[in-house]
C-alpha positions in Angstrom: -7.8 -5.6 -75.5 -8.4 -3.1 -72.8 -10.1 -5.5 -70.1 -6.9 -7.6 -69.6 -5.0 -4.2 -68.8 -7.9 -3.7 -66.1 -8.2 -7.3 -64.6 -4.6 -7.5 -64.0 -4.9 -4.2 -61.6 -7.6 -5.6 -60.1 -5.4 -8.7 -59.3 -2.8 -6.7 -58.2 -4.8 -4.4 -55.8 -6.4 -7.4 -54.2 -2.6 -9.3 -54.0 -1.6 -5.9 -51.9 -5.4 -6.2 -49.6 -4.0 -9.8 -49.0 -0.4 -8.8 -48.1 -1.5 -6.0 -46.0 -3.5 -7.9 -44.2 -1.4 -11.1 -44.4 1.8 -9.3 -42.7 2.5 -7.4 -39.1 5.0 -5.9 -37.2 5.4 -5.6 -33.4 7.6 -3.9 -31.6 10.0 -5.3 -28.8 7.4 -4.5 -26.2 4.7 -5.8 -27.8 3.4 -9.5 -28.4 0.2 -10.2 -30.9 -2.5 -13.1 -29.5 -3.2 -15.2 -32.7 -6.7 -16.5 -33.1 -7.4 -19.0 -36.4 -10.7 -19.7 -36.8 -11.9 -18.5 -33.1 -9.5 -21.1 -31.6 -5.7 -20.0 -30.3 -3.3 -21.5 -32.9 0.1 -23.3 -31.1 2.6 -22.4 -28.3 -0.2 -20.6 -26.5 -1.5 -18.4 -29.9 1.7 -15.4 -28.8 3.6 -14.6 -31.8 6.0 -11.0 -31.7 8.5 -9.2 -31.6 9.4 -8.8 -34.7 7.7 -9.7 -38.6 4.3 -11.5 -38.0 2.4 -13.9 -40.9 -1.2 -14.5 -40.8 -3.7 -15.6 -43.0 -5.9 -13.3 -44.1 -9.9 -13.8 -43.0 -8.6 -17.2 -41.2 -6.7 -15.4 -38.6 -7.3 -12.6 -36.7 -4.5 -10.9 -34.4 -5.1 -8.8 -31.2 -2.0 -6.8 -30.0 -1.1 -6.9 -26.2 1.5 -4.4 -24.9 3.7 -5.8 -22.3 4.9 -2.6 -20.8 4.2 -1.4 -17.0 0.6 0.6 -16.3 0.8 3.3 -14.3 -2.8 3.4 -13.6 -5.2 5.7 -11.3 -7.5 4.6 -9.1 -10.0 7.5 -8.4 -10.9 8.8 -5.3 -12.6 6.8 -3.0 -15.2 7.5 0.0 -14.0 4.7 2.6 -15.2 4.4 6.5 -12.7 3.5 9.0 -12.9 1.3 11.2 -13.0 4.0 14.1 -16.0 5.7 11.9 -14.3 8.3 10.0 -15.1 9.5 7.2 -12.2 9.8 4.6 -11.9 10.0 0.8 -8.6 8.2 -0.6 -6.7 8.0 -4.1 -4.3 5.5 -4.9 -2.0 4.6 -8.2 -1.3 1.1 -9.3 1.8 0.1 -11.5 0.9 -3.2 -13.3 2.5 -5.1 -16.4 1.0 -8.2 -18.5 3.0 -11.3 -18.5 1.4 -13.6 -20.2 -0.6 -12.0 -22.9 -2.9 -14.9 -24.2 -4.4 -15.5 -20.0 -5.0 -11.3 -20.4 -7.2 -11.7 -23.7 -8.7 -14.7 -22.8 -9.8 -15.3 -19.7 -11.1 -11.5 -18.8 -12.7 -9.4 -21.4 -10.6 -6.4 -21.1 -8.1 -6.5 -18.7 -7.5 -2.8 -17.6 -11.2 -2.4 -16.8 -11.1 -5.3 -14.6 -7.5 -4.0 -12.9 -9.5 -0.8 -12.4 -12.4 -2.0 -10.8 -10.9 -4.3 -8.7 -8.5 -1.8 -7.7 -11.4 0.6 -6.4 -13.3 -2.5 -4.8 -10.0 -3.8 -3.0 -8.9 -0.2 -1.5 -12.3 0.7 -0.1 -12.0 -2.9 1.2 -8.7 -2.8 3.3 -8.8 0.9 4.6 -12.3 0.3 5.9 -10.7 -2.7 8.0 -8.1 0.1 9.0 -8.0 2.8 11.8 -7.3 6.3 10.7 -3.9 6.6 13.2 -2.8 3.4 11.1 -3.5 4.6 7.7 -1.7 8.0 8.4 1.5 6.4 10.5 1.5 2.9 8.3 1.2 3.7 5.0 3.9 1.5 3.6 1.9 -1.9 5.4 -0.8 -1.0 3.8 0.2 -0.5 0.6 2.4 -4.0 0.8 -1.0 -5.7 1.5 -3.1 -3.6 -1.3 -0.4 -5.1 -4.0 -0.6 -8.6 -2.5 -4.3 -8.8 -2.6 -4.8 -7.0 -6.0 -2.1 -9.1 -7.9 -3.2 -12.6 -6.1 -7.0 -11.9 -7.7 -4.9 -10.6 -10.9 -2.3 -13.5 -11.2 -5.1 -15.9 -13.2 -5.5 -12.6 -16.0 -1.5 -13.2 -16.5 -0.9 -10.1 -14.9 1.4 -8.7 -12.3 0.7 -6.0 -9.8 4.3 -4.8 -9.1 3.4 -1.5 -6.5 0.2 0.0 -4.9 1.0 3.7 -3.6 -1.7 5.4 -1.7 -1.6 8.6 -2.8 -3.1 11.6 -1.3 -5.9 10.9 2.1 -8.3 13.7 2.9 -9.5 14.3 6.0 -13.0 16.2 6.8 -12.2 19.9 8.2 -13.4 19.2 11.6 -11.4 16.2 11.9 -8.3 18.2 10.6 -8.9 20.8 13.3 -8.8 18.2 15.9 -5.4 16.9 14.6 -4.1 20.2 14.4 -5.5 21.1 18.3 -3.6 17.4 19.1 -0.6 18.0 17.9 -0.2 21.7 19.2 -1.3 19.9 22.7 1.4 17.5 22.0 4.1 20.1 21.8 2.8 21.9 24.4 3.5 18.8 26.6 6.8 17.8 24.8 8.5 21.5 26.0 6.6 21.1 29.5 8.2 17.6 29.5 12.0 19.3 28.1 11.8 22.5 30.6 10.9 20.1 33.9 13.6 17.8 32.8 16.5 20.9 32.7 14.9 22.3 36.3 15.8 18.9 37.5 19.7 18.3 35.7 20.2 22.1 37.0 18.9 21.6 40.6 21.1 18.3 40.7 24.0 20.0 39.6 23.0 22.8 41.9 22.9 19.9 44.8 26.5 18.6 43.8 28.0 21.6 43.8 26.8 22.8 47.5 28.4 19.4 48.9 31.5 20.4 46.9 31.8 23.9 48.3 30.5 22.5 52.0 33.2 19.9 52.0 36.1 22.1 50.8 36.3 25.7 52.3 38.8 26.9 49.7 36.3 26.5 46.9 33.7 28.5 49.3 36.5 31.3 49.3 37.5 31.4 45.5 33.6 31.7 44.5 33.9 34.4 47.0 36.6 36.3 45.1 34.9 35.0 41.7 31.3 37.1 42.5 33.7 40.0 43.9 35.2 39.5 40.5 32.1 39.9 38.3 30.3 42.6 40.4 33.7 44.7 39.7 33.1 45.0 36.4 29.6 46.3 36.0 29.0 49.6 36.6 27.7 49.9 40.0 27.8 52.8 42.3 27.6 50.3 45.4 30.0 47.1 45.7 29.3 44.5 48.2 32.2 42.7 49.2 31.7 39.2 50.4 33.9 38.2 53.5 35.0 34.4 54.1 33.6 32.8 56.7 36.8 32.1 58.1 37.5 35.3 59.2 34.6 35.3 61.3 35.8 32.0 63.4 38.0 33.8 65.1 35.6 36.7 66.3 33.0 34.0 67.7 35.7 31.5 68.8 36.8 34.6 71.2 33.3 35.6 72.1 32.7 31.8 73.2 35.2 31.5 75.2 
């Protein structure tokens, strides 16, 4: 009498094993890669979002996440091309787009990202100058996401953005960059102060061949510096006299 009561629980605990592993549910971002019997079952083996059926021991279910990586490549030692020595980080922003390509044809897909990441930067900055890298940064990060996502593109994934992050220099060569740039100012206010001697003494020039060509002028600067020496506080005053008056006196003494 008491072993039915017993088998029937046994039943039932094994019904719920079944249905546990029988049902599945995946959220909107997420897309399960459905494997029955080792092969992929149809429409490319991608079933999700949403309430998932499988047949338990016969099928077996590996979940994919379609959101964006944000992924970090760690720091690399990389030679220029003009033999400097350099050590570079970089980030990489990534997505899968077709899930099935990203469990099948590479065993695990953000390793893989990774290390070609790594390979690919120390690849392109050594082909780089260090004036290039520092002034182009946005060309060179254009060509790390074209050259990452075209090896990516058969793992059904997308390599959206590659942002080189932070490049550090060695101490001497910082130095040197600080020494050029202070050498560059240096020559930039040279460069500023030659160029306001030469508007001044051109402004200088045209106002000499105003003040030759019209007497007048010569006299109201005259009475302008009279003027200005006025007002300061100067026990002496020098007054300037026109030139004019002095015609006469030498006219006379001529004739």
């Amino acid at each position: 009498m008491q072993t039915f009561p017993v088998f029937g629980g046994v039943i039932i605990l094994f019904v719920l094993i079944i249905l546990m592993n029988a049902i599945r549910i995946l959220r909107e971002y997420e897309r399960g890669v459905v494997f029955r019997l080792g092969r992929l079952i149809g429409n490319g083996g991608v079933k999700g979002p949403g309430l998932i059926l499988l047949i338990p021991i016969i099928d077996k279910m590996v979940k994919v996440s379609l959101r964006t990586v944000v992924m970090d490549v760690p720091p690399q030692d990389v030679i220029t091309q003009d033999n400097v020595s350099i050590k570079v980080n970089a980030v990489v922003y990534f997505r899968v787009i077709e899930p099935q390509h990203a469990i099948v044809q590479v065993e695990n897909y953000l390793q893989a990202t990774s290390q070609l990441s790594q390979t690919t930067l120390r690849s392109v900055l050594g082909q780089s100058e260090l004036d290039d890298l520092l002034s182009q940064r946005e060309k060179i990060n254009q060509r790390l996401q074209q050259i990452i996502d075209a090896h990516t593109e058969s793992w059904g994934i997308k390599v959206s953005n590659v942002e080189v992050k932070q490049i550090d220099l060695p101490q001497e060569m910082q130095r040197a960059m600080a020494k050029q740039a202070e050498a560059e100012r240096e020559r930039r206010s040279k460069v500023i102060a030659a160029e306001g001697e030469f508007q001044a003494s051109q402004r200088l020039a045209d106002a000499s061949k105003i003040l030759s060509e019209q007497p007048s002028a010569l006299t109201l600067r005259y009475l302008q510096t009279l003027r200005e020496i006025a007002t300061e506080k100067n026990s002496t005053t020098i007054f300037p006299i026109p030139i004019e008056l002095l015609k006469v006196f030498l006219d006379k003494k001529h004739d």
